[in-house]
C-alpha positions as CSV (number, residue, x, y, z in Angstrom):
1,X,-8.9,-44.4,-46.7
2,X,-8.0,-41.7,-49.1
3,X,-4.8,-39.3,-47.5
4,X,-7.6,-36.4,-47.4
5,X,-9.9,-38.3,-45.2
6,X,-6.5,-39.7,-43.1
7,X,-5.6,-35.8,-42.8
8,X,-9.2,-34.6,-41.5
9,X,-9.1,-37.5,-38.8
10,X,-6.3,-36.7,-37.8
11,X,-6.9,-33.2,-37.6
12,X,-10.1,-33.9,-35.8
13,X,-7.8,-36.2,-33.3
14,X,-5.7,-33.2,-32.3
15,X,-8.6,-31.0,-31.6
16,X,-10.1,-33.7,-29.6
17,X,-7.2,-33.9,-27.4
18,X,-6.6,-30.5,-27.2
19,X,-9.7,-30.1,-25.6
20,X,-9.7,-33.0,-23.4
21,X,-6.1,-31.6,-22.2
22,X,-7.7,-28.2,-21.6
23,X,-10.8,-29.5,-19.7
24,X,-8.8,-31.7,-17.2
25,X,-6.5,-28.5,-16.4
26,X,-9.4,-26.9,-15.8
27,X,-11.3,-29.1,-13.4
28,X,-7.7,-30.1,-11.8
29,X,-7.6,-25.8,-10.9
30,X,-11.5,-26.1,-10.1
31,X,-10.4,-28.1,-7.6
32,X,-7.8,-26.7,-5.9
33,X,-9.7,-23.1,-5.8
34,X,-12.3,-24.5,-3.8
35,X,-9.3,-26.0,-1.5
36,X,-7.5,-22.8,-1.3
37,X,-3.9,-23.7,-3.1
38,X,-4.6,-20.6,-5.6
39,X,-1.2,-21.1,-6.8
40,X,-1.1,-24.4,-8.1
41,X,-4.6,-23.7,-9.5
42,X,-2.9,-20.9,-11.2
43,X,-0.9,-22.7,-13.0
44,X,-3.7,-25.7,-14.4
45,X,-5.9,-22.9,-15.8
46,X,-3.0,-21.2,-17.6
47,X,-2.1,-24.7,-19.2
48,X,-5.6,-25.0,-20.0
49,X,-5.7,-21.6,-21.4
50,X,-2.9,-22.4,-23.6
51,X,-4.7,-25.3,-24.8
52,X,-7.4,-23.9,-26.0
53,X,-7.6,-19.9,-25.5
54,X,-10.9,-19.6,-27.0
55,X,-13.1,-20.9,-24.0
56,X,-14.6,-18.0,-21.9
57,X,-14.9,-20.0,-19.1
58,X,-11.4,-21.2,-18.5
59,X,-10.7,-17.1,-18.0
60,X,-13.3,-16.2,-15.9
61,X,-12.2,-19.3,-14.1
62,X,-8.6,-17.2,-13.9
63,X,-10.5,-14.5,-12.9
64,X,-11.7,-15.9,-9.5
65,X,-8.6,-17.3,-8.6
66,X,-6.7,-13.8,-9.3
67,X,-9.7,-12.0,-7.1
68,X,-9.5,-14.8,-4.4
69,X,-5.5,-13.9,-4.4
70,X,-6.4,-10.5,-4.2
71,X,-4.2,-9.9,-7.6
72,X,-7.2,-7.4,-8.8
73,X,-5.6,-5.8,-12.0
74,X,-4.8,-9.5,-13.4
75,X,-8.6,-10.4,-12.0
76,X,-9.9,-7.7,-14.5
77,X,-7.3,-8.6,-17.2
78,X,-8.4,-12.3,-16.7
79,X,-12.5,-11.2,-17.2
80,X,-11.5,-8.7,-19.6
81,X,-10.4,-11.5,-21.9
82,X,-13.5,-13.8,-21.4
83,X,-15.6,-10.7,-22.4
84,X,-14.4,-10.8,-25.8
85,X,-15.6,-14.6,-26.0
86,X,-19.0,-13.9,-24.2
87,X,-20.1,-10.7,-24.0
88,X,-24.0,-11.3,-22.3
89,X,-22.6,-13.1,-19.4
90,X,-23.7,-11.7,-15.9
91,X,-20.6,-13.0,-14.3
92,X,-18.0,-11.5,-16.1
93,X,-20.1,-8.4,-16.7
94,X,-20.5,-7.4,-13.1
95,X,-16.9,-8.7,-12.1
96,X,-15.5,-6.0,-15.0
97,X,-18.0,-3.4,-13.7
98,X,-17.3,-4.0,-10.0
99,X,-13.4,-4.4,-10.8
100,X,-12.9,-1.6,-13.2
101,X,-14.1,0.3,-10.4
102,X,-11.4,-0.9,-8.1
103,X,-9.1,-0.9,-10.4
104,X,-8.9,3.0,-12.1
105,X,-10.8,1.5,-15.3
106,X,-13.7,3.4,-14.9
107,X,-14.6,3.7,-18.3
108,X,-14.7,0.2,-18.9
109,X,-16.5,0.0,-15.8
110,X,-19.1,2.3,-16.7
111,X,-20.1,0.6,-19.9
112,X,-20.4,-3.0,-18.1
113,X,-22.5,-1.5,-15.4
114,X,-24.3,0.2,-18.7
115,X,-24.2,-3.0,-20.8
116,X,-25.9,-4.9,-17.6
117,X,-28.3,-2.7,-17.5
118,X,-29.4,-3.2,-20.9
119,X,-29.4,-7.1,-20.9
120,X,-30.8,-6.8,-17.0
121,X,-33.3,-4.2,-16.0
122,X,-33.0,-3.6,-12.7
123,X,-29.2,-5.5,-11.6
124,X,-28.4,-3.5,-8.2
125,X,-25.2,-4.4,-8.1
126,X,-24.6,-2.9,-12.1
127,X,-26.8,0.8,-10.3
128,X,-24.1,0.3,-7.5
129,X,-21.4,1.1,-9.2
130,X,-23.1,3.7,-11.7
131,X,-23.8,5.4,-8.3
132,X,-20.4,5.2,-7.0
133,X,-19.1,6.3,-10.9
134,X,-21.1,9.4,-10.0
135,X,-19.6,10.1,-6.8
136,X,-16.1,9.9,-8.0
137,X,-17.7,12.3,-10.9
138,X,-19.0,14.9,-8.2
139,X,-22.6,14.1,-9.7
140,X,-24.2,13.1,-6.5
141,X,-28.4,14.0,-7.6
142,X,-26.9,10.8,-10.3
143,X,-25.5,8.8,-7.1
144,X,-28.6,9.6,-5.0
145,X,-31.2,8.8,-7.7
146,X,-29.3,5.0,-8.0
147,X,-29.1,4.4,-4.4
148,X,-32.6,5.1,-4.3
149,X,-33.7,3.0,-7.1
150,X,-31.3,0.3,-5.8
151,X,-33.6,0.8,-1.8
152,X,-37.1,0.6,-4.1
153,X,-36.4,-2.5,-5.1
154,X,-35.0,-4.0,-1.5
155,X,-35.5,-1.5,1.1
156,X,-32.2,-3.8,2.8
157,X,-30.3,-3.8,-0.3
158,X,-26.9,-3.7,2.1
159,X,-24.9,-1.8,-1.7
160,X,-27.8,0.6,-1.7
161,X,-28.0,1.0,1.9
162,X,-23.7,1.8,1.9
163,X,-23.9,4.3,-0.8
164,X,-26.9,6.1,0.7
165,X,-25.2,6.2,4.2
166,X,-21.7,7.6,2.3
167,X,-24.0,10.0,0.2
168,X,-25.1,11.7,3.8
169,X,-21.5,11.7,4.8
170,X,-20.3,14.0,2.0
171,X,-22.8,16.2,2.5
172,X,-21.7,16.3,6.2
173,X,-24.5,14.6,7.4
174,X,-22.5,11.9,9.2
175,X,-25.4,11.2,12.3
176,X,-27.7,10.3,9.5
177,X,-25.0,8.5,7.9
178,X,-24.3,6.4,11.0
179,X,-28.1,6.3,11.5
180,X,-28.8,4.7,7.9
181,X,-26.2,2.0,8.6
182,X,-27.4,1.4,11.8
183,X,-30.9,1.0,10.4
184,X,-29.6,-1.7,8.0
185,X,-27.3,-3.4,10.1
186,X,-30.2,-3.9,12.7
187,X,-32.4,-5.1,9.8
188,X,-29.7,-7.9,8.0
189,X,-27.0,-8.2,10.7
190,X,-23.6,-7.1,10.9
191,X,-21.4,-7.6,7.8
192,X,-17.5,-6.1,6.6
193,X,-19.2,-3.9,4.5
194,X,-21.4,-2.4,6.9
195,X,-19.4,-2.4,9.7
196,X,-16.6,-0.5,7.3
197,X,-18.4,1.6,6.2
198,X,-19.7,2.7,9.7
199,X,-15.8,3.2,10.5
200,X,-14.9,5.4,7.4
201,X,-18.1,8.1,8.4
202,X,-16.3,7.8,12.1
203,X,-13.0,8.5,10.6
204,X,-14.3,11.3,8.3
205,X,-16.1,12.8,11.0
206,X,-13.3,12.4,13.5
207,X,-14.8,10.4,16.0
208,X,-12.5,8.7,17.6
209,X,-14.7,7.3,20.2
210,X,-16.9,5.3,17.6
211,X,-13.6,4.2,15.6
212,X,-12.7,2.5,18.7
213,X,-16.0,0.5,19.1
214,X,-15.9,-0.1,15.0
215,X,-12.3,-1.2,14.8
216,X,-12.5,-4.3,16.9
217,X,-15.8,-5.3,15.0
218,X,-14.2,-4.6,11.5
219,X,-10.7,-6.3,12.3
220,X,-13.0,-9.7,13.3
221,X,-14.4,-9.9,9.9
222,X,-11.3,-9.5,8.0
223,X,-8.7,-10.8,10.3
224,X,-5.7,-10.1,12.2
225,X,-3.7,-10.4,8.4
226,X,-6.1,-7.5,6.5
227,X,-4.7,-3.6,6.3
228,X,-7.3,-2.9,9.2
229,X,-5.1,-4.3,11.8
230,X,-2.3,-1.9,10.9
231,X,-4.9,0.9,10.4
232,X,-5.7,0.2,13.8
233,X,-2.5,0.4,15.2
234,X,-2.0,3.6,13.8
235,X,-5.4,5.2,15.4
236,X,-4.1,3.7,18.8
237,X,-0.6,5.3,18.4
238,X,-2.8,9.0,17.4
239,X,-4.9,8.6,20.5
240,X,-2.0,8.0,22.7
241,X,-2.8,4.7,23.7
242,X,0.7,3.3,23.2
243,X,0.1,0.2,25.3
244,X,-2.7,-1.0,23.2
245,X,-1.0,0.0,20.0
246,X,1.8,-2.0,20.9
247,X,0.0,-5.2,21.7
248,X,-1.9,-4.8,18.6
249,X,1.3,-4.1,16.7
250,X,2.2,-7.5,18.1
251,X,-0.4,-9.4,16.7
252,X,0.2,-7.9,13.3
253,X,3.7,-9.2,13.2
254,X,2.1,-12.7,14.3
255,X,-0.5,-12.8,12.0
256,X,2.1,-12.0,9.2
257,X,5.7,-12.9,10.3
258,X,6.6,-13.0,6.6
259,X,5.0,-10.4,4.7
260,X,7.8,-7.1,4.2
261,X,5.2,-4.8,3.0
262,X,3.2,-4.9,6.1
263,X,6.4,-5.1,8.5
264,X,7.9,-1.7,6.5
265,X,4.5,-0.2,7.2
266,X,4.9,-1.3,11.0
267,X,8.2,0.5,11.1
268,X,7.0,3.8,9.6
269,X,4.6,4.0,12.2
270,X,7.1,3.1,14.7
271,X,9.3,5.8,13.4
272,X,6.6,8.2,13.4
273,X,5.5,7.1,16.9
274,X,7.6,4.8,19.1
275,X,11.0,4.2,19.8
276,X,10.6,1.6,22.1
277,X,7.4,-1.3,20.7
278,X,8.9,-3.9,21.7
279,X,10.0,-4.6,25.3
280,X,13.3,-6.0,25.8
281,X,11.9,-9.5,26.6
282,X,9.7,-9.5,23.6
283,X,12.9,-8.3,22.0
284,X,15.1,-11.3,22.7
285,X,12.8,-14.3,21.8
286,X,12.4,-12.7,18.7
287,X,16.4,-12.7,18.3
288,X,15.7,-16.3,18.0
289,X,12.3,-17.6,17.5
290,X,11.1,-14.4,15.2
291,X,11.1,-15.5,11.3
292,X,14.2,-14.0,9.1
293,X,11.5,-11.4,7.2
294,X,10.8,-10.0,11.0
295,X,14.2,-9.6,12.2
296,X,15.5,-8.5,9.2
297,X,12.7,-5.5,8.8
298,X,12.7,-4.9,12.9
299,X,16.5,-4.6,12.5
300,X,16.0,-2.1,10.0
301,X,13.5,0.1,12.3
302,X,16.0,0.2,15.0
303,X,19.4,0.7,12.8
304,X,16.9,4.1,11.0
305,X,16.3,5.1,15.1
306,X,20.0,5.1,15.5
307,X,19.7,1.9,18.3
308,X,22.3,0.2,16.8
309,X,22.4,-2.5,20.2
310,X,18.8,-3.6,19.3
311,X,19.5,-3.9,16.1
312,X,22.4,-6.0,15.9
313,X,20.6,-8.1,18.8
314,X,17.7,-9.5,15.9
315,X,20.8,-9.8,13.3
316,X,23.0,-12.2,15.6
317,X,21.3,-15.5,14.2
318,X,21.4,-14.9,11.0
319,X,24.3,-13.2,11.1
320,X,25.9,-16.5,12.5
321,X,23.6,-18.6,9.7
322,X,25.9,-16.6,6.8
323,X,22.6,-15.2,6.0
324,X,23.6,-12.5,3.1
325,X,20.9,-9.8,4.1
326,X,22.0,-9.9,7.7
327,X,25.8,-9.3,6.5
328,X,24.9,-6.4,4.7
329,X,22.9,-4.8,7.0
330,X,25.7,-5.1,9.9
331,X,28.2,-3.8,8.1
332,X,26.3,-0.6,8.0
333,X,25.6,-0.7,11.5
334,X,29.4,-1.6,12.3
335,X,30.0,1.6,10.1
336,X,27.5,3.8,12.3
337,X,29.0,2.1,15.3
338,X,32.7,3.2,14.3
339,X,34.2,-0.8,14.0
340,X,35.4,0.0,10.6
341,X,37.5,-3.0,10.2
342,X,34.5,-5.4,10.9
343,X,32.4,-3.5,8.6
344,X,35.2,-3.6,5.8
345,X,35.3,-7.4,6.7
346,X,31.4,-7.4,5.8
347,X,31.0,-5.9,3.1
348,X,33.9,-7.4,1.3
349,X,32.2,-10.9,2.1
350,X,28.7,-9.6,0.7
351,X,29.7,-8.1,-2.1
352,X,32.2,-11.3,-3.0
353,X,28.7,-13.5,-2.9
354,X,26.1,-10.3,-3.9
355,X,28.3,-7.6,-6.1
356,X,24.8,-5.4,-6.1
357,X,24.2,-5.6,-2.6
358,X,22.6,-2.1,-1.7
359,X,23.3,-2.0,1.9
360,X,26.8,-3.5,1.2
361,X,27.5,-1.0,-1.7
362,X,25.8,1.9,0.5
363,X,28.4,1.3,2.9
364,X,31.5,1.1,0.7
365,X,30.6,4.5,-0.6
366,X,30.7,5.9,2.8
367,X,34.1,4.1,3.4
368,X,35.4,5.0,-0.1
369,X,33.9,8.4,0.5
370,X,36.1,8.9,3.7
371,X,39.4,7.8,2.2
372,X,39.3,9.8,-0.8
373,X,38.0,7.4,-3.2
374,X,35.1,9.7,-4.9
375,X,34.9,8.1,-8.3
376,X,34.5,4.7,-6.6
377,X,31.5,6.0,-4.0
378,X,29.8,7.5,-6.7
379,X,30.2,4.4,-8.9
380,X,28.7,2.5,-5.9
381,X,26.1,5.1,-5.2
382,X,25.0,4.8,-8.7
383,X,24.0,1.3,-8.3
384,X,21.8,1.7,-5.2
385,X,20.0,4.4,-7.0
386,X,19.4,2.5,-9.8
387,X,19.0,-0.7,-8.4
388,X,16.8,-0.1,-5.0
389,X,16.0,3.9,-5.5
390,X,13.5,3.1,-2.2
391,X,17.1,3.2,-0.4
392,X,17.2,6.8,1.2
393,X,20.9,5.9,1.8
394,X,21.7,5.9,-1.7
395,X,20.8,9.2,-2.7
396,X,22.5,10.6,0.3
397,X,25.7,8.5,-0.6
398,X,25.7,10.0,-4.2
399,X,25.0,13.7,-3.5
400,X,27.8,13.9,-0.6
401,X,30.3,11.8,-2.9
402,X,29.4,14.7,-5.8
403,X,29.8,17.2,-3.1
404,X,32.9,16.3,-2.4
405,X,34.0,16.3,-5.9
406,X,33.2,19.8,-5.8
407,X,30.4,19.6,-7.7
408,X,27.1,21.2,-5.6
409,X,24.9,21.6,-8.9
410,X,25.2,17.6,-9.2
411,X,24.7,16.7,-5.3
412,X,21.3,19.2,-5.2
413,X,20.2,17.4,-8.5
414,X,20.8,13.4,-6.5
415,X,19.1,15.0,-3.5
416,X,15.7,16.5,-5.4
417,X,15.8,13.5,-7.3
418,X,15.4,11.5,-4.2
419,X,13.1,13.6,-2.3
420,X,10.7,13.3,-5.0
421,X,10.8,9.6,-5.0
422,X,10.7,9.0,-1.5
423,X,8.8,12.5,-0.5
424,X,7.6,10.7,2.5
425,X,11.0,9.8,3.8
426,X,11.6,11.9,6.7
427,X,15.6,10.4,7.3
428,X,16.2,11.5,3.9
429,X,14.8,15.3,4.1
430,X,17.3,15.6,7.4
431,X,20.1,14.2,5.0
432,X,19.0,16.7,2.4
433,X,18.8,19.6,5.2
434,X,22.0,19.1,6.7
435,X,23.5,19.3,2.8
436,X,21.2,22.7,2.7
437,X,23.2,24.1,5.6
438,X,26.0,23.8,4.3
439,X,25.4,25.4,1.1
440,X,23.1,27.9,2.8
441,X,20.0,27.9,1.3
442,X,17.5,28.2,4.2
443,X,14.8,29.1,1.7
444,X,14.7,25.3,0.2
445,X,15.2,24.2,3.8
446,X,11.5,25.6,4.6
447,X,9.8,24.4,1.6
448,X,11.3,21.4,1.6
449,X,9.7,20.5,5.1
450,X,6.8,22.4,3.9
451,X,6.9,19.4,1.0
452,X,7.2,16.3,3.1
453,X,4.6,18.0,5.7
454,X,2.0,17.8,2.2
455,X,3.3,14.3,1.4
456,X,2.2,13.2,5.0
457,X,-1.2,15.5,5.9
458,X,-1.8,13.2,8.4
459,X,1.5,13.1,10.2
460,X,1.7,15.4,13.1
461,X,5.9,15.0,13.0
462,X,6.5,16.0,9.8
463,X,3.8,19.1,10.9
464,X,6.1,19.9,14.0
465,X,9.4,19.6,11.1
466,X,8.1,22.3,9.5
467,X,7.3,24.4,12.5
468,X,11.3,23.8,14.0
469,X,12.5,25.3,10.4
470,X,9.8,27.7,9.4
471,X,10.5,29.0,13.3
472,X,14.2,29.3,12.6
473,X,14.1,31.2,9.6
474,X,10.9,33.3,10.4
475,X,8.8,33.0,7.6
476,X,4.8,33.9,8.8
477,X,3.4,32.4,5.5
478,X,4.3,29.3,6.8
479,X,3.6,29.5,10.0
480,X,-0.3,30.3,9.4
481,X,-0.1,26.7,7.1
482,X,1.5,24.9,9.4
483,X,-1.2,25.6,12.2
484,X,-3.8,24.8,10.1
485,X,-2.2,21.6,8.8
486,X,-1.3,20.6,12.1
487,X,-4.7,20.9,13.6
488,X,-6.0,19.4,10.8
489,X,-3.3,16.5,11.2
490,X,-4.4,15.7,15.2
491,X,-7.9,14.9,13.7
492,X,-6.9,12.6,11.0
493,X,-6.7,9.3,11.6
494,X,-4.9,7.8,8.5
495,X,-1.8,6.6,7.2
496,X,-0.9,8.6,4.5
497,X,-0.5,6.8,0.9
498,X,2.7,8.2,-0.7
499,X,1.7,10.5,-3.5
500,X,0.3,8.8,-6.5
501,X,-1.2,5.4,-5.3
502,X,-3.6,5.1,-6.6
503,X,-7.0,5.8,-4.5
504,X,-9.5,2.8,-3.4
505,X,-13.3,3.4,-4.5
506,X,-16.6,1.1,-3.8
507,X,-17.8,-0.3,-0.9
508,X,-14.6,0.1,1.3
509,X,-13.4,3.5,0.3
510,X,-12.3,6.2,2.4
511,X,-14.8,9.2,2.7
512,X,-11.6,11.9,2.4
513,X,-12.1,15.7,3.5
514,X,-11.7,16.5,-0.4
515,X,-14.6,14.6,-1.2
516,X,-16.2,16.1,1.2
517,X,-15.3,19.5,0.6
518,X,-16.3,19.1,-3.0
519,X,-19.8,17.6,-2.1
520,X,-20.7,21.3,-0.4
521,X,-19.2,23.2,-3.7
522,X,-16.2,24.7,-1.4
523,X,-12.9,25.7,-2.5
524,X,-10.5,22.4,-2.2
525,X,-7.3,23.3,-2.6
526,X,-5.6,21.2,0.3
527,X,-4.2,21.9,3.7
């Protein structure tokens, strides 16, 4: 064999392994999709992505694990890249149409729904989201004229049916709005969509008898683990039924013992509603039986209430387990609690294991604050703004520290700085007022209550803030917005997103006063 033909078999030989290498990853993370371990399958695709990178299927195989995780930007990344291999596939079409929509990429939404289109006359699901495009575009005759091409073609199209029923609802038409999803319900059954969709008119409408029928139908279908459960919670706290709330706040812990987002959201709402959700007997099995993520996040609700006894109750374990987290955190309560040599003894073992421990550095800039030692809290303030800038304590540590260096301009600075970040925070705005006191600006004192008030429409505490300030320094402008927003806020029956995330669209969306208000050509300029 001459060394050309030797060097074309062999050649041959590599690409023939490569893609046998590449096909077994991929049938190994087939696999283990259908079985549910979306992590391992993950991981197989990837290798066989690296193998051979020029397959379309091996990424719209990544795609449907990402969406099955619910990981929807790298879902859209993942068909994104098999659409440059195969551009006249249905699949990855509608899942960049459909996602793109989800996802704020609505112009490369538009032109798959478009491109669908095109290659299939008369795809529903591709006139589904051109109708919902149009909504978020304020065209609704566009949105109206899909939903009813989408009903021509199955008069139980449940897509068509939805964005009919939410088409009504802007227009302020909820009863025939509940009555279209009624009709279709009765005609196909009951399904998340529908059923959701019948709770967002309710919620935009401000019925708060039929959000208490939908609820329990809508948490059924997407499980005690979904967002609805804590949604739910908070509509049982706003119509005062704080037994029911509790129980349900319960089961959300239950269904996810381990997940911090959902347990920080849990304490928001308890700090907005409840200082007392759990009773004391619930209280001490969790000291003991609750996972670490549980008492580590409860702990945190009751050290921000000031109950410092329940608080150091959930931390006793792991306290006793050396558990870093648990060490940080009770030094700060020993701090609150005056035990300033047990606290010292804390936060010198954190640090020794953890040197960028926030709650351990949060606490030596109080301690170094109160001894004189102002370069070293602000050097230690520094850190937990850079490092964990969600920590309200950190800004608060740093602005008093540069206060007490004599330096006002730099502690207001630290203090706006941390107010927009976290303009939800309510503990941080009384941090920021009692600085404004002292300085004497009662002016920012107004607007900045005024501020958190808009960052939480929905909240009718930060509404009742803003009264108690705007009452104390007399100012009638704000006392004609704070009666609007608070009536306003006693109807609403969300939890407010902090400024900037991003807002959901399709099926599943929330029907928001804006929209509506925009749907009837008013004047929406907010609360």
């Amino acid at each position: 064999m001459s060394g050309l033909a030797m060097a074309c078999s062999l050649l041959f030989a590599g690409c023939s392994d490569k893609v046998s290498e590449a096909a077994e990853y991929a049938a190994i993370a087939q696999v283990q999709l259908e079985a549910g371990n979306l992590d391992e399958a993950r991981q197989n695709v990837q290798q066989a992505i690296i193998a051979r990178d020029d397959v379309a299927d091996y990424f719209v195989l990544l795609g449907r694990i990402e969406l099955q995780s619910g990981k929807l930007p790298s879902a859209f990344n993942a068909y994104s890249r098999a659409l440059d291999l195969q551009a006249d596939n249905l699949e990855i079409l509608q899942a960049i149409a459909e996602l793109g929509l989800q996802t704020d990429r609505l112009s490369e939404a538009e032109e798959a729904a478009d491109r669908m289109l095109l290659l299939f006359p008369g795809a529903s699901r591709a006139m589904l989201v051109k109708g919902f495009l149009a909504i978020e575009a304020g065209r609704l005759e566009e949105a109206e004229r899909f939903s009813d091409e989408i009903l021509e073609l199955n008069p139980n199209d449940e897509g068509g049916a939805i964005l009919a029923a939410r088409l009504l609802a802007l227009k302020g038409q909820f009863e025939d709005a509940v009555a279209a999803v009624l009709e279709t319900r009765e005609a196909i059954g009951e399904t998340e969509a529908l059923n959701a969709t019948l709770l967002e008119i309710y919620r935009a409408q401000g019925n708060a008898k039929g959000m208490r029928e939908a609820f329990p139908k809508v948490i059924a279908q997407t499980g005690e683990d979904s967002n609805y459960q804590i949604d739910f919670v908070n509509f049982l706290y706003k119509t005062g039924n704080i037994r029911a709330a509790r129980a349900e706040a319960a089961k959300a812990i239950a269904a996810q013992p381990n997940d911090r987002t959902r347990l920080a959201l849990l304490n928001r709402l308890f700090l907005e509603y409840d200082r007392a959700p759990i009773s004391p007997a619930q209280l001490s099995t969790m000291a003991v039986s609750a996972t670490l993520a549980t008492r580590l996040a409860l702990a945190r609700f009751y050290f921000d209430s000031a109950q410092y006894k329940e608080a150091r109750s959930l931390l006793a374990q792991p306290l006793a387990e050396g558990v870093v987290e648990a060490q940080a955190h009770a030094a700060r309560i020993a701090l609150s609690e005056g035990r300033v040599q047990e606290s010292d003894r804390l936060i010198n073992a954190v640090l020794a294991r953890d040197p960028r421990n926030p709650d351990a550095l949060v606490a030596r800039a109080e301690r170094r604050l109160a001894s004189g030692k102002i370069d070293g809290a602000i050097e230690d303030a520094n850190i937990v703004v850079s490092d964990a800038p969600q920590e309200y304590a950190g800004y608060a540590a740093l602005a008093n520290a540069h206060l007490a260096k004599g330096s006002e301009v730099r502690a207001r600075q630290v203090f706006e700085r941390g107010v927009d970040f976290l303009s939800q925070s309510g503990i941080l705005a009384a941090r920021y007022e009692a600085f404004l006191r002292k300085v004497g600006d009662s002016a920012r004192i107004v607007s900045l209550y005024g501020d958190l008030a808009m960052a939480k429409p929905s909240s009718e505490k930060a509404w009742q803030e803003f009264a108690r300030v705007c009452e104390e320094f007399g100012n009638r402008v704000c006392k004609a917005k704070i009666e609007r927003g608070l009536a306003a806020a006693k109807q609403s029956f969300v939890i407010d997103d902090p400024p900037g995330t991003p807002r959901a669209r399709g099926l599943f969306a929330r029907i928001t006063p804006e929209q509506i208000c925009r749907s009837s050509g008013g004047v929406c300029t907010g609360t």
